[in-house]
C-alpha positions, 0 to 999 in steps of 0.5 A: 270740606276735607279737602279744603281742610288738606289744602289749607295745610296741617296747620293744627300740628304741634297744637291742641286739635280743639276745633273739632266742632261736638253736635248737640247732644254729643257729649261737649269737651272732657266729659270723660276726663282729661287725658292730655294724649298726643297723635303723631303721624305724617299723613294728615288724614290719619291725624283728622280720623284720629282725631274724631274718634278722641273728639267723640269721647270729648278729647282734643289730642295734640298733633304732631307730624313727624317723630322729631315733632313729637320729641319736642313736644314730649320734652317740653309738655307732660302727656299722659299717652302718646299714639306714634306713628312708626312710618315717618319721615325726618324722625321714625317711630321708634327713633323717637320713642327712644329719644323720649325716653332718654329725655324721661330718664335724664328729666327724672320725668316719669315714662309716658306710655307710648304706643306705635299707632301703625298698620305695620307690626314690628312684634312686641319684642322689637317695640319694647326694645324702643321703650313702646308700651303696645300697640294699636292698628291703624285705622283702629277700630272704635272699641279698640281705641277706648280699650287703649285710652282706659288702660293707659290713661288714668284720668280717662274715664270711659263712657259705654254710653257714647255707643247708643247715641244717635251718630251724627253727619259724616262731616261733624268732624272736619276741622273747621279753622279757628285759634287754637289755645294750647295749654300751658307746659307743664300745666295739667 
């Protein structure tokens, strides 16, 4: 099923990854809150396992695919967390943390937290620099993931519960494809 899914093509970025199927007895879609996070990363696998692991805690993440993506998105919808890939083609990481944030300053937005979601580490230094927040190693570990979204989103409520439920098939979390019904901008 994932590779009919990568052969189908990315066709979720830019959207809310709300077709990610919940088994019965898994919790069902905000059940911890809503927190509007965006996931921005080139590789189409990563996206899926990202998006699984927010899925299983009830959150459907939008998807972007490169950093110029995820700008226009953050300029045109309000997040309360961005995971930013810093390898990418068309717009890196760090270019486009630094356009998101020039945008926030001009847009008297207030700063979303973005944090550089890679299997590479620039240091703290070089990433405050860009405007990131932190960061969080790719692939991320499942406590390492619900440590970053009950920091950084105030409206995510975490559920110790999760870990003692029954883990479904492998493939409970391949994107299965239906419409996809983005929010409203601006809307929260």
């Amino acid at each position: 099923m994932l590779r009919s899914w990568l052969q189908a093509g990315s066709s979720e970025t830019g959207r809310a990854c709300d077709d990610l199927p919940m088994e019965t007895g898994w919790p069902h879609a905000h059940a911890y809150g809503s927190a509007r996070v965006l996931v921005v990363d080139d590789n189409p696998v990563n996206l899926m396992v990202i998006s699984a692991l927010m899925a299983s805690r009830g959150l459907a993440p939008w998807l972007a695919e490169d950093g110029a993506e995820a700008v226009a998105l953050a300029c045109e919808l309000p997040f309360d967390l961005i995971l930013m890939d810093l390898q990418m083609p068309v717009l890196d990481g760090l270019d486009a943390t630094s356009a998101i944030r020039r945008f926030e300053s001009r847009s008297s937005r207030s700063a979303v937290p973005v944090i550089a979601y890679s299997s590479s580490s620039l240091g703290a230094a070089v990433l405050a620099q860009h405007g990131m927040n932190g960061s969080l190693c790719k692939p991320c570990e499942d406590q390492d993931l619900e440590d970053c979204l009950a920091r950084w989103c105030p409206t995510y409520r975490s559920a110790p519960t999760v870990r003692g439920l029954a883990q479904p098939d492998s493939d409970w979390w391949v994107a299965r494809p239906h419409p996809v019904n983005p929010a409203t901008p601006g809307s929260r």
